[in-house]
PASEDO-366156 format. One record per atom (N, C-alpha, C): atom name; x, y, z. Coordinates in nm, 4 decimals. Each point is the difference from the previous one (the first is absolute). Layout:
<nodes>
{at:CA; X:X; Y:Y; Z:Z}
...
</nodes>
This chain:
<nodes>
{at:N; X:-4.0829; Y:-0.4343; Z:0.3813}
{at:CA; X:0.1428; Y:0.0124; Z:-0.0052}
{at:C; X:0.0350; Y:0.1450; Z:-0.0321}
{at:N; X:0.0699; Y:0.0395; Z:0.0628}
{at:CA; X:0.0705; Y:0.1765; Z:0.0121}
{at:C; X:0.1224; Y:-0.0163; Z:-0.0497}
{at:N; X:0.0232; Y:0.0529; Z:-0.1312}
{at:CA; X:0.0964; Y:0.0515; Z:-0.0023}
{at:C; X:0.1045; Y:0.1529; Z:-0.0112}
{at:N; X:0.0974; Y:-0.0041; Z:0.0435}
{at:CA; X:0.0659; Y:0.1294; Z:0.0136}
{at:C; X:0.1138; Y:0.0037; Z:-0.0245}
{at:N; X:0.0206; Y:0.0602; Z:-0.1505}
{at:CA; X:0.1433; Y:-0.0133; Z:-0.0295}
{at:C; X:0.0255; Y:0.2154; Z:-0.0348}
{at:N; X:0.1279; Y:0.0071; Z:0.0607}
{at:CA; X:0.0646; Y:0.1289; Z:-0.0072}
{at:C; X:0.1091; Y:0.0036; Z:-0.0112}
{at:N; X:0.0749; Y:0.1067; Z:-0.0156}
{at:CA; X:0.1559; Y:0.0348; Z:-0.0220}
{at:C; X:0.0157; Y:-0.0515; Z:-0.1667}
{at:N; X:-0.0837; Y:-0.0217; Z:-0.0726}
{at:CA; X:0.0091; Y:-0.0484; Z:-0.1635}
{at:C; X:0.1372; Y:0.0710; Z:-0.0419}
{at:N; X:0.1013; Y:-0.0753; Z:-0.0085}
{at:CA; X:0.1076; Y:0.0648; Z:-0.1053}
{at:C; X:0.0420; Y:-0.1054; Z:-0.0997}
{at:N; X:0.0987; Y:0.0376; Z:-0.0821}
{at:CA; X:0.0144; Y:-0.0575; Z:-0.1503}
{at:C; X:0.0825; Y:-0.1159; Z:0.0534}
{at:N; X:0.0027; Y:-0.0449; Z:0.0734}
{at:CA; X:0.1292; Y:-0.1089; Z:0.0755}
{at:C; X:-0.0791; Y:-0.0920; Z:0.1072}
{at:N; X:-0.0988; Y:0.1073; Z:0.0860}
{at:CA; X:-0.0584; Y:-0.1191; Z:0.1418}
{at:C; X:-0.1363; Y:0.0505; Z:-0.0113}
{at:N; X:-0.0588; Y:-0.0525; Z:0.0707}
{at:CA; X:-0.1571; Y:0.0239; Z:0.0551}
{at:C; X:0.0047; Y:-0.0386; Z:0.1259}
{at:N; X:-0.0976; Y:0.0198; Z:0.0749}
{at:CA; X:-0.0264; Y:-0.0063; Z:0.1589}
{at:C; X:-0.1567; Y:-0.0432; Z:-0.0109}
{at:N; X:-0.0005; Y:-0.1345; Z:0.0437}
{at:CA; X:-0.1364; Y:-0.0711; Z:-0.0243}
{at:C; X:-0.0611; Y:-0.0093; Z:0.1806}
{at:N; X:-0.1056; Y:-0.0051; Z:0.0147}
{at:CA; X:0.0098; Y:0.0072; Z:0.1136}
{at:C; X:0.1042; Y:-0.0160; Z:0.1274}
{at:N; X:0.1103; Y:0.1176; Z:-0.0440}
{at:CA; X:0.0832; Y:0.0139; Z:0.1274}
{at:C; X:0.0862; Y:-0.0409; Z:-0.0487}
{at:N; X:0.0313; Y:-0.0984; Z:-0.0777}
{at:CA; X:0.0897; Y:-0.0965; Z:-0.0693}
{at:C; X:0.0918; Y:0.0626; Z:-0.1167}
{at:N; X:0.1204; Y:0.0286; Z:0.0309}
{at:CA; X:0.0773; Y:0.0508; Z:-0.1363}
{at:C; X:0.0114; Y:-0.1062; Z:-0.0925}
{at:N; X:-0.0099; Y:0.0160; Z:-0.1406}
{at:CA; X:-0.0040; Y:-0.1293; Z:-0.0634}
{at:C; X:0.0265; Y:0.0925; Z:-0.1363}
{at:N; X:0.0870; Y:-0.1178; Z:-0.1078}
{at:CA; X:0.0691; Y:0.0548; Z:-0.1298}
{at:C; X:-0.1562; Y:0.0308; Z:-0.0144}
{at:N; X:-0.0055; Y:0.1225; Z:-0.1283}
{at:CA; X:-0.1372; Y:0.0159; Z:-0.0656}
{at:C; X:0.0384; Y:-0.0902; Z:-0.1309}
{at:N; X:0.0872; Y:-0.0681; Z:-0.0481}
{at:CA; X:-0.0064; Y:-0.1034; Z:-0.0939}
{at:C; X:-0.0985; Y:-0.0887; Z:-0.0006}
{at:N; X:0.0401; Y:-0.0893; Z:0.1832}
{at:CA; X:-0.0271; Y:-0.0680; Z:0.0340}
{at:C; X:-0.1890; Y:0.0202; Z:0.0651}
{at:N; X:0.0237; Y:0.1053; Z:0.0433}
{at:CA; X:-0.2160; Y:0.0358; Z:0.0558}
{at:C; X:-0.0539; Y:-0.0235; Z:-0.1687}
{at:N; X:0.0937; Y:0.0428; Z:-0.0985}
{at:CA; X:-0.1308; Y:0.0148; Z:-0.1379}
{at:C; X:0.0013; Y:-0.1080; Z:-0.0629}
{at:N; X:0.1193; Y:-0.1087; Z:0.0239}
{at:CA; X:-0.0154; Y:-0.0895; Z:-0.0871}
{at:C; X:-0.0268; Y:-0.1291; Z:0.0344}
{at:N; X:0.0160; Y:-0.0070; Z:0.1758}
{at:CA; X:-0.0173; Y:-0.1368; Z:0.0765}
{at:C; X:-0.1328; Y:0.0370; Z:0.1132}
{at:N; X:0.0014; Y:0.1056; Z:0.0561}
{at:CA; X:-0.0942; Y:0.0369; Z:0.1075}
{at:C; X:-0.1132; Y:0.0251; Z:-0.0342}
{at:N; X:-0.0345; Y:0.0811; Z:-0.1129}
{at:CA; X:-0.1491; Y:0.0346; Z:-0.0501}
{at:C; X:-0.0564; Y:-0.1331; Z:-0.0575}
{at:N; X:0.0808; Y:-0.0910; Z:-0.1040}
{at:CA; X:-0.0517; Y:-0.0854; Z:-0.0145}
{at:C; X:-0.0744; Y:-0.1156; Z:0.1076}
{at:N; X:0.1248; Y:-0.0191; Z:0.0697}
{at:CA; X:-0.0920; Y:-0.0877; Z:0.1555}
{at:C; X:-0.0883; Y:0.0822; Z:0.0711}
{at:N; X:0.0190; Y:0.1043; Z:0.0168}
{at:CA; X:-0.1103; Y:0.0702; Z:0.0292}
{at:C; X:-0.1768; Y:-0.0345; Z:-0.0826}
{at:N; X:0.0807; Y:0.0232; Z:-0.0637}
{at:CA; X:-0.1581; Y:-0.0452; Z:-0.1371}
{at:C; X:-0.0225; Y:-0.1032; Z:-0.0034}
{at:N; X:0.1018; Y:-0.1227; Z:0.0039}
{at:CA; X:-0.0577; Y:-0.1609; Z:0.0352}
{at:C; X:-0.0514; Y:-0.0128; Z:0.1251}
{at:N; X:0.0209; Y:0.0933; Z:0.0916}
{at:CA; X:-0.0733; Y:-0.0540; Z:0.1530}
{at:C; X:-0.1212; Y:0.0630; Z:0.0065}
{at:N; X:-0.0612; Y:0.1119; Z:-0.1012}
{at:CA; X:-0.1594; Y:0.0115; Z:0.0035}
{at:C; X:-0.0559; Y:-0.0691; Z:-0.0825}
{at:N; X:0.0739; Y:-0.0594; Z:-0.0675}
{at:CA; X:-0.1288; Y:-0.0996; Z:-0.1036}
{at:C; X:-0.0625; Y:0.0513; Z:-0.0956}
{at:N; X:-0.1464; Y:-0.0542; Z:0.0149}
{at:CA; X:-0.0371; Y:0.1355; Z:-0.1171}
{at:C; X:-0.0962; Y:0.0605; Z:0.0573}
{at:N; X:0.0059; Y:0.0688; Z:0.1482}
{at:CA; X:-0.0320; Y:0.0548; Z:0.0454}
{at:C; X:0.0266; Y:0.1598; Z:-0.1012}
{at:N; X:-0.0774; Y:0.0919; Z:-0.0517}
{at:CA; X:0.0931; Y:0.0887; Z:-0.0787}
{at:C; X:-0.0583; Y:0.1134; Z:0.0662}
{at:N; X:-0.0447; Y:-0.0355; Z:0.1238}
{at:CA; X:0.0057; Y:0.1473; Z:0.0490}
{at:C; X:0.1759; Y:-0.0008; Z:0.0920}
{at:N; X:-0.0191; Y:-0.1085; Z:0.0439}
{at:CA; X:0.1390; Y:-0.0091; Z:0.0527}
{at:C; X:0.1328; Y:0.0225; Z:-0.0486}
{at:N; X:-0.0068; Y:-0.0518; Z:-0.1455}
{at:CA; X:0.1055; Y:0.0387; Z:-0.1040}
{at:C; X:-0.0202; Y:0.1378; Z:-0.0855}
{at:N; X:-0.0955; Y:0.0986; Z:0.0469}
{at:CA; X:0.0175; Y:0.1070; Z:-0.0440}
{at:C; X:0.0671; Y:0.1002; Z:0.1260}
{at:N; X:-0.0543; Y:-0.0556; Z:0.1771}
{at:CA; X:0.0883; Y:0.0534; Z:0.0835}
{at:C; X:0.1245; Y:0.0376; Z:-0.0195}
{at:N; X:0.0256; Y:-0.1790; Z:-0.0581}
{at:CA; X:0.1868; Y:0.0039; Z:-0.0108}
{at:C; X:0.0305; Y:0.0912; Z:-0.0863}
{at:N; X:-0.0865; Y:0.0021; Z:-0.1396}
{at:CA; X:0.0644; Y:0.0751; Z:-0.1128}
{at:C; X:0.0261; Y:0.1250; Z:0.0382}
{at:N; X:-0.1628; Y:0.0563; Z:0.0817}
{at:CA; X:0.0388; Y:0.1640; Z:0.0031}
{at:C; X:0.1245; Y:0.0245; Z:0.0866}
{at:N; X:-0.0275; Y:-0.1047; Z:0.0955}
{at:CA; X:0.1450; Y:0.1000; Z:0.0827}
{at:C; X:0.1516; Y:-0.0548; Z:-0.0911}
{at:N; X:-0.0001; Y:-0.0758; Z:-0.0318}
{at:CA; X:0.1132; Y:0.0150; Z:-0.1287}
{at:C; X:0.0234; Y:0.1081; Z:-0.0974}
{at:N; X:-0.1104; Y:0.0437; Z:-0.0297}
{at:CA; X:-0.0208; Y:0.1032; Z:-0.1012}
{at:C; X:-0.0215; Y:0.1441; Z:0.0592}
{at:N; X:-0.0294; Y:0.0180; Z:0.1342}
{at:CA; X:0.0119; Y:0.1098; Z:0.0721}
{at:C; X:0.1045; Y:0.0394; Z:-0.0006}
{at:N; X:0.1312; Y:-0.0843; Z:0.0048}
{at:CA; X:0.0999; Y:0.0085; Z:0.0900}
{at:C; X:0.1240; Y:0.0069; Z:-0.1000}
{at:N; X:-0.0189; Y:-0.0017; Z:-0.1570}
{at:CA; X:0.0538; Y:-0.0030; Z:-0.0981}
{at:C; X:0.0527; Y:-0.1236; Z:-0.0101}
{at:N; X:-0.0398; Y:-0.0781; Z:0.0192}
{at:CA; X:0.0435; Y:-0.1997; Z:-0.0425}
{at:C; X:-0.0274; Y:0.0176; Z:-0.1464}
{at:N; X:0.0276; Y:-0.1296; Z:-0.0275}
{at:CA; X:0.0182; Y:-0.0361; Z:-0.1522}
{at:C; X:-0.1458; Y:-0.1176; Z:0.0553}
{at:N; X:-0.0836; Y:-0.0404; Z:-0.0839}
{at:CA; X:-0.0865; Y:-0.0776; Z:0.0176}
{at:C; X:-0.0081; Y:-0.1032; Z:-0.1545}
{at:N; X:0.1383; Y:0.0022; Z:-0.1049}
{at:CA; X:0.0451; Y:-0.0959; Z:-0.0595}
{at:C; X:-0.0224; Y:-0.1481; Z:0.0889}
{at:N; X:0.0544; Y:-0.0209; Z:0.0294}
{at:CA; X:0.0381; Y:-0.1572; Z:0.0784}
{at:C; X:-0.1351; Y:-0.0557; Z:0.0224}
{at:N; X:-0.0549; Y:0.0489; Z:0.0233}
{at:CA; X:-0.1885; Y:-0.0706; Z:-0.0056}
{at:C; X:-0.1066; Y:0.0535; Z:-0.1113}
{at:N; X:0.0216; Y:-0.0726; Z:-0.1178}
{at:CA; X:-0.1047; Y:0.0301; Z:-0.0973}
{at:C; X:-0.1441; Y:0.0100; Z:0.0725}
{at:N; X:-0.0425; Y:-0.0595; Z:0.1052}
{at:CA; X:-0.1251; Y:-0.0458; Z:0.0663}
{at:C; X:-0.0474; Y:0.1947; Z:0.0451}
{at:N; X:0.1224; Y:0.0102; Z:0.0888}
{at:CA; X:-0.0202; Y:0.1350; Z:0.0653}
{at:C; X:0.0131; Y:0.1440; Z:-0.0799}
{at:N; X:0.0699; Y:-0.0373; Z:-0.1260}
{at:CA; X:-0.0149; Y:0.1235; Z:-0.0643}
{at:C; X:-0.1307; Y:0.0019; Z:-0.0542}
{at:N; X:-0.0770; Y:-0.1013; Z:-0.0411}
{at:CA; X:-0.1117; Y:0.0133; Z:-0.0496}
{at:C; X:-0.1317; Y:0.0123; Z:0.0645}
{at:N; X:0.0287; Y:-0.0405; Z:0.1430}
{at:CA; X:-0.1101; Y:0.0393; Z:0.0727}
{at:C; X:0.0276; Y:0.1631; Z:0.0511}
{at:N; X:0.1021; Y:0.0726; Z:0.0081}
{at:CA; X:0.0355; Y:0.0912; Z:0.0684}
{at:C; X:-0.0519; Y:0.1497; Z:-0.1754}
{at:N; X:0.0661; Y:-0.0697; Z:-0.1127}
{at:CA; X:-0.0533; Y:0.0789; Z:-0.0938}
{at:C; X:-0.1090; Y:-0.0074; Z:-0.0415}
{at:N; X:-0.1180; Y:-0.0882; Z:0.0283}
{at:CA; X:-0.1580; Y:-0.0521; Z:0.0426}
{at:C; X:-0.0536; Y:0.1247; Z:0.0148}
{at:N; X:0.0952; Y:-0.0180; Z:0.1640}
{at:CA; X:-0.0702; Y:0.0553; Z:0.0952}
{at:C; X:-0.0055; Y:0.2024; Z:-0.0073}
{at:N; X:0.1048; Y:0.0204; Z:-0.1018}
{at:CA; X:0.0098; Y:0.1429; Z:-0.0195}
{at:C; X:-0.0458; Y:0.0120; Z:-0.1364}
{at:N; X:-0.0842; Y:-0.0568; Z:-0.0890}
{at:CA; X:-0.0541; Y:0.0251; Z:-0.0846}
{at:C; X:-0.1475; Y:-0.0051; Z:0.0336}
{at:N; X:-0.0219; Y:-0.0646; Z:0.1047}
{at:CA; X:-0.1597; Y:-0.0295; Z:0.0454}
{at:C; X:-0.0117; Y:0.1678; Z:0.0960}
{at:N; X:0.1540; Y:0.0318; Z:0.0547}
{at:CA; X:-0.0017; Y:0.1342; Z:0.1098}
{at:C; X:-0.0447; Y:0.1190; Z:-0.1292}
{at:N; X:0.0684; Y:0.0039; Z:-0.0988}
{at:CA; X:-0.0090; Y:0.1088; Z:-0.1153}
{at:C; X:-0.1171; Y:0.0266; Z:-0.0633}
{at:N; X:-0.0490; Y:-0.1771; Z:-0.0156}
{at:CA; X:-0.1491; Y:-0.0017; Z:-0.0932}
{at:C; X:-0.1118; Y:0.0967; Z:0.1201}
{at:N; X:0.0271; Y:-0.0689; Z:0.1442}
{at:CA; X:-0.1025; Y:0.0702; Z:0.0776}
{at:C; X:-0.0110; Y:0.1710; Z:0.0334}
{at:N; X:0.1175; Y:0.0048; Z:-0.0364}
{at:CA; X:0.0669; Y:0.1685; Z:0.0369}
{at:C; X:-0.0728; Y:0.0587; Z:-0.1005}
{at:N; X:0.0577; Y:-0.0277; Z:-0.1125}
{at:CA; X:-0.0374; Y:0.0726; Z:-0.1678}
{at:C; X:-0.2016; Y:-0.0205; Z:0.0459}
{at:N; X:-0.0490; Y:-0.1323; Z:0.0224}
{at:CA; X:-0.2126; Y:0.0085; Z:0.0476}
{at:C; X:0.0196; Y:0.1471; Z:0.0964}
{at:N; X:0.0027; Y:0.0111; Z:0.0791}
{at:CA; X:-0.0025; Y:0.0775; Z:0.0949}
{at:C; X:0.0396; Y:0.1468; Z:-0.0282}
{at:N; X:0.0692; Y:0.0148; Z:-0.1057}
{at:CA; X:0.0779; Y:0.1270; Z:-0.0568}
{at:C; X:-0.1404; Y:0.0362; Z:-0.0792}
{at:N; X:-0.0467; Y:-0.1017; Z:-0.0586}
{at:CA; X:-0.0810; Y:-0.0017; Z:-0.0940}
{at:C; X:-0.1470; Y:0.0406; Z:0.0154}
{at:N; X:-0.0260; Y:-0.0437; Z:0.1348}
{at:CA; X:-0.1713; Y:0.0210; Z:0.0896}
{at:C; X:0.0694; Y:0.1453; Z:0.0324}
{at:N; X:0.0487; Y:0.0154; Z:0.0625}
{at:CA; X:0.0156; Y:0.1280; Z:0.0986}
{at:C; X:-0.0025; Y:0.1144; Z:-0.1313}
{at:N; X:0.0359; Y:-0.0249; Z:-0.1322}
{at:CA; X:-0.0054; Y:0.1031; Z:-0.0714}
{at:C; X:-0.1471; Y:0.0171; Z:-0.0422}
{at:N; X:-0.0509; Y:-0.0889; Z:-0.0312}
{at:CA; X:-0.1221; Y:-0.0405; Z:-0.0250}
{at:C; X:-0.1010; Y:0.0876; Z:0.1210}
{at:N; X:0.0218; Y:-0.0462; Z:0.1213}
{at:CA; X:-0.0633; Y:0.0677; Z:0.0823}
{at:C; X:0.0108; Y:0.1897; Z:0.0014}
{at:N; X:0.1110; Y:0.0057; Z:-0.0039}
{at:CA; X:0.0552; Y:0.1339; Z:-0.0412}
{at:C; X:-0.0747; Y:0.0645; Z:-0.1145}
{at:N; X:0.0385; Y:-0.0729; Z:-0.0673}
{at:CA; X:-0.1317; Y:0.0734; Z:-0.1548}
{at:C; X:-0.1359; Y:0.0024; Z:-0.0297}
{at:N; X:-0.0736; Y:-0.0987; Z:0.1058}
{at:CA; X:-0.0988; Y:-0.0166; Z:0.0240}
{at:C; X:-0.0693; Y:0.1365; Z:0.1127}
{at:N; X:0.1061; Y:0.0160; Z:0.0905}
{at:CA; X:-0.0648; Y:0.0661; Z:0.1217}
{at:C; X:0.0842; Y:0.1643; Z:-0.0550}
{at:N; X:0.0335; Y:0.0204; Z:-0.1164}
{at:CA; X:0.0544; Y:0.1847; Z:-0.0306}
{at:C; X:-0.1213; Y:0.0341; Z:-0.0236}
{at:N; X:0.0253; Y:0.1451; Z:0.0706}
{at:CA; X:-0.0371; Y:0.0899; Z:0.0300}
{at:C; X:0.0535; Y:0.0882; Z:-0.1605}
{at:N; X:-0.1329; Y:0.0096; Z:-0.1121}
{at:CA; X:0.0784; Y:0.1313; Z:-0.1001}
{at:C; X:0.0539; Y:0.1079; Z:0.0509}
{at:N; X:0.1266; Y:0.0930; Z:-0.0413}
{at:CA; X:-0.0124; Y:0.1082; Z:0.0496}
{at:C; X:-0.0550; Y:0.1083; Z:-0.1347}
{at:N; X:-0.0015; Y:0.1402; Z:0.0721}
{at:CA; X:-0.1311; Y:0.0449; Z:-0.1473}
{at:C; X:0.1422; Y:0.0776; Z:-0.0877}
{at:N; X:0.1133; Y:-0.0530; Z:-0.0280}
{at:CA; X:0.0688; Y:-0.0266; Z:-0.1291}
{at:C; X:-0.0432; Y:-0.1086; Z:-0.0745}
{at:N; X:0.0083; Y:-0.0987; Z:0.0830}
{at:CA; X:-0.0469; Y:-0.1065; Z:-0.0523}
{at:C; X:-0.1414; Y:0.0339; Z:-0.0924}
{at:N; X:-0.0706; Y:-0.0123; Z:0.0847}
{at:CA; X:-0.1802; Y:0.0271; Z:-0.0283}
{at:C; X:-0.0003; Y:0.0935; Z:-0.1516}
{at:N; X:0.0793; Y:0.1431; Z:0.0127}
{at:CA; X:0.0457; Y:0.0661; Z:-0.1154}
{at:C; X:0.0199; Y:-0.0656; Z:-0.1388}
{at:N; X:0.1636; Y:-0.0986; Z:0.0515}
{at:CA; X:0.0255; Y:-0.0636; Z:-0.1181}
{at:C; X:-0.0736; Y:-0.0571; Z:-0.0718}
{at:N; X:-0.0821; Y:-0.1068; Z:0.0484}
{at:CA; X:-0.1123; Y:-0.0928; Z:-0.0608}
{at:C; X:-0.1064; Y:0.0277; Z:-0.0418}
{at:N; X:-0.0771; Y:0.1405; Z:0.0714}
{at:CA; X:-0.0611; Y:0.0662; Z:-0.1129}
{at:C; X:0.0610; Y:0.0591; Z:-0.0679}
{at:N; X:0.0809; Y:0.1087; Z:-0.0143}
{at:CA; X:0.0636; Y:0.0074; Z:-0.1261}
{at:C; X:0.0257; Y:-0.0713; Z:-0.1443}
{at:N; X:0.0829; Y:-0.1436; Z:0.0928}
{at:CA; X:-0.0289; Y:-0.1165; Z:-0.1416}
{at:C; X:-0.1315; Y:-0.0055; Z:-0.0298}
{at:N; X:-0.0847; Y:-0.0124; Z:0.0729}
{at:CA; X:-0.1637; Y:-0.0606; Z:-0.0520}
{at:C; X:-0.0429; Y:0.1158; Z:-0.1219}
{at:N; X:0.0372; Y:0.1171; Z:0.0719}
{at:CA; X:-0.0314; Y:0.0602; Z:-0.0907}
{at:C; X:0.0431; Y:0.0843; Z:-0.1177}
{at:N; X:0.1550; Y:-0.0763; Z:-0.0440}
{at:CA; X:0.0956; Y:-0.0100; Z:-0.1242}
{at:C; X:-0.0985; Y:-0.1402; Z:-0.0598}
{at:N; X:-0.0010; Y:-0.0717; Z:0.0515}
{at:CA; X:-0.0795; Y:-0.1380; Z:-0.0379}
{at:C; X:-0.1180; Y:0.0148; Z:-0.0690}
{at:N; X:-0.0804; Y:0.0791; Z:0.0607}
{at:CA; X:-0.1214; Y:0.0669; Z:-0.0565}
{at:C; X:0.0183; Y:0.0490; Z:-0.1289}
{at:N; X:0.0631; Y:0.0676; Z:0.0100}
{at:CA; X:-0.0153; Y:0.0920; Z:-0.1125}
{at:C; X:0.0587; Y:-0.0067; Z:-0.1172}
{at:N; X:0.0994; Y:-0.0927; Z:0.0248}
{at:CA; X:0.0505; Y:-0.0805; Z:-0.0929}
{at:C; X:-0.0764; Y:-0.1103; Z:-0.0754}
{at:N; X:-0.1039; Y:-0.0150; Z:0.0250}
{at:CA; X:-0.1266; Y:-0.0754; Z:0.0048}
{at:C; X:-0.0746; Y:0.0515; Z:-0.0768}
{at:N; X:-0.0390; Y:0.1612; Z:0.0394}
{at:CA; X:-0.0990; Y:0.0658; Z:-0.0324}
{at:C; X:0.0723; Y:0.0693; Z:-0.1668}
{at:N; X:0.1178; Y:0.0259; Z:0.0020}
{at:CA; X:0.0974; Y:0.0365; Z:-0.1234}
{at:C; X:-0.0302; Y:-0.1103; Z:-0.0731}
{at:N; X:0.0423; Y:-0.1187; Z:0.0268}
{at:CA; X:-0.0095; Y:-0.1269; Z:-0.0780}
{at:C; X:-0.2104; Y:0.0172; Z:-0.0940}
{at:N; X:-0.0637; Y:-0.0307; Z:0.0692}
{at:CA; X:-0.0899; Y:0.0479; Z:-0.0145}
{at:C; X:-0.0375; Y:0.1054; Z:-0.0898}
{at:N; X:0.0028; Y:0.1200; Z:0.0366}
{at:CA; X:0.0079; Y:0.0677; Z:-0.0971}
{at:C; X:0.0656; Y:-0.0083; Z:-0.1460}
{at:N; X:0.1234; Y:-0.0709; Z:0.0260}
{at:CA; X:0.0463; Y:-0.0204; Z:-0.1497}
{at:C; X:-0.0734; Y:-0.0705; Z:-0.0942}
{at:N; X:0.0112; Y:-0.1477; Z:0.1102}
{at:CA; X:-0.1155; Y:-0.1070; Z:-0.1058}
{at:C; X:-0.1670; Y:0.1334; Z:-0.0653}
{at:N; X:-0.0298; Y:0.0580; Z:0.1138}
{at:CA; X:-0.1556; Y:0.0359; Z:-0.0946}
{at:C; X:0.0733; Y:0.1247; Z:-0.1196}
{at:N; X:0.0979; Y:0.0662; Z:0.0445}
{at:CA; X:0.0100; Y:0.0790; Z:-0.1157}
{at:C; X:0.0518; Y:-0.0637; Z:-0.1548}
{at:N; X:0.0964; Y:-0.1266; Z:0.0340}
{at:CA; X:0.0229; Y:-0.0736; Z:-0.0971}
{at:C; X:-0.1301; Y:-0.0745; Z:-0.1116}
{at:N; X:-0.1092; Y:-0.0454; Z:0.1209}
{at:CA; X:-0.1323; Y:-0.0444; Z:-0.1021}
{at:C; X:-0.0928; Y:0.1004; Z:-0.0482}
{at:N; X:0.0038; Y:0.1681; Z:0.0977}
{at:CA; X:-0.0443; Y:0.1203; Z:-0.1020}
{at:C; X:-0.1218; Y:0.0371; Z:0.0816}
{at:N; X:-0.0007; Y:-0.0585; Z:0.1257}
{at:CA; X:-0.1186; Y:0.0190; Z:0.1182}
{at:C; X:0.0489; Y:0.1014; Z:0.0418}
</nodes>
């Protein structure tokens, strides 16, 4: 089932071709819409998105707001994995540059010697 709704204004909608109150598409049409897929919920997320594409209200079907906000929390969770590998891959596959390389010896060798100070204190403290 295709749907195509355009011309969205605060007064009508245009549902496939069809001028129709947008009262009436959000509060009588989406719902039968949603009773004629069942619980088909790939079908009732069709309906939702293009409701929700199109700036509908997706109130009138508790069924469809919840498969449709499902369905964009399952889109976010996968976005945010994927944000997540690709950085991963990214940090895995850098290339130091020799600032970099610089910096970190540098620390190593503030680290050191801070080590080697420490050290020294303890033996001068026991008189070695």
């Amino acid at each position: 089932m295709s749907i195509t709704i355009t011309a969205v204004t605060p007064t009508k909608a245009t549902i496939n071709g069809q001028p129709l109150a947008r009262e009436y598409a959000e509060s009588v049409l989406l719902p039968l819409l949603v009773a004629a897929q069942g619980k088909d919920q790939s079908g009732v997320l069709k309906v939702a998105q293009a409701f929700a594409s199109a700036g509908l209200s997706l109130q009138a079907s508790p069924m469809a707001m919840s498969v449709y906000r499902d369905h964009l929390a399952e889109q976010a969770q996968l976005e945010a994995r994927r944000l997540a590998e690709s950085q991963a891959h990214a940090a895995r596959c850098h290339i130091p540059t020799p600032k970099e390389i610089a910096e970190r010896k540098a620390e190593r060798e503030r680290k050191a010697q801070a080590i080697r100070d420490h050290g020294a204190q303890v033996r001068s403290q026991l008189g070695r």
